[in-house]
C-alpha positions in Angstrom: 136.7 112.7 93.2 138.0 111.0 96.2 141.4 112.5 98.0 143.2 109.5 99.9 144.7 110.3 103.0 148.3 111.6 101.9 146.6 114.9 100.3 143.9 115.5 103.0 147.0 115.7 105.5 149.1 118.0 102.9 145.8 120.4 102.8 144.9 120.3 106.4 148.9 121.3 107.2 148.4 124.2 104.6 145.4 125.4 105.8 147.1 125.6 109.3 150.5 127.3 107.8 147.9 129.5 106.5 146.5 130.6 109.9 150.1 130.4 111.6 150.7 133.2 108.9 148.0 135.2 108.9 148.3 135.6 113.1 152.0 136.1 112.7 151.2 138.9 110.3 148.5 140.4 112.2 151.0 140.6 115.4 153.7 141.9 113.7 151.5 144.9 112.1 150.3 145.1 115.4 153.4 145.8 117.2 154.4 148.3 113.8 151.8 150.2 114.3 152.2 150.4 118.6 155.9 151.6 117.8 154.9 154.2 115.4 151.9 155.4 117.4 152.6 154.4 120.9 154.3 157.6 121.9 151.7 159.8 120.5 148.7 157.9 121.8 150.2 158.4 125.4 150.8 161.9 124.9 147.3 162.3 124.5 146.1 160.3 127.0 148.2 162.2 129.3 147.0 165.7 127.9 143.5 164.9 128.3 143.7 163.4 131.3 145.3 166.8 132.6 142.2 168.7 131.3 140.0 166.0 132.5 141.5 166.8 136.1 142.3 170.4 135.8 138.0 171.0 134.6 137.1 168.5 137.6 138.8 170.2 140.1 137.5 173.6 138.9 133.9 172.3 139.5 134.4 170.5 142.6 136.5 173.9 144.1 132.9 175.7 142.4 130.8 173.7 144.0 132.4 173.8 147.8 132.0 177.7 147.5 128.7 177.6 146.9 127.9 174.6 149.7 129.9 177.3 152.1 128.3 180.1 150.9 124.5 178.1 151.7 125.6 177.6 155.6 
């Protein structure tokens, strides 16, 4: 069965509402789920980068004592 031209438009302009649709969605969920987890994936970021630093800082102070203790 042959489609003339009329109906191959109409699909081709669903099939891009469609996609609109679907990327609309996805950003919208996308910003839902930045508001309701935003503030809490920051807080942990933060948090471990504070350990990160303090545990660094320990090591490096650990290691200059020993370099001063070698002279």
């Amino acid at each position: 069965m042959r489609m003339n031209s009329a109906a191959r438009k109409q699909q081709s302009g669903q099939g891009m509402l469609e996609y609109i649709l679907i990327v609309v969605f996805v950003a919208v969920a996308g910003i839902v789920i930045w508001r309701t987890f935003g503030q809490t994936v920051k807080e942990t970021v933060t948090e471990s980068n504070k350990v990160i630093g303090e545990e660094t800082s320990e090591i490096l102070n650990q290691a200059q004592e020993d370099a001063d203790k070698s002279r």
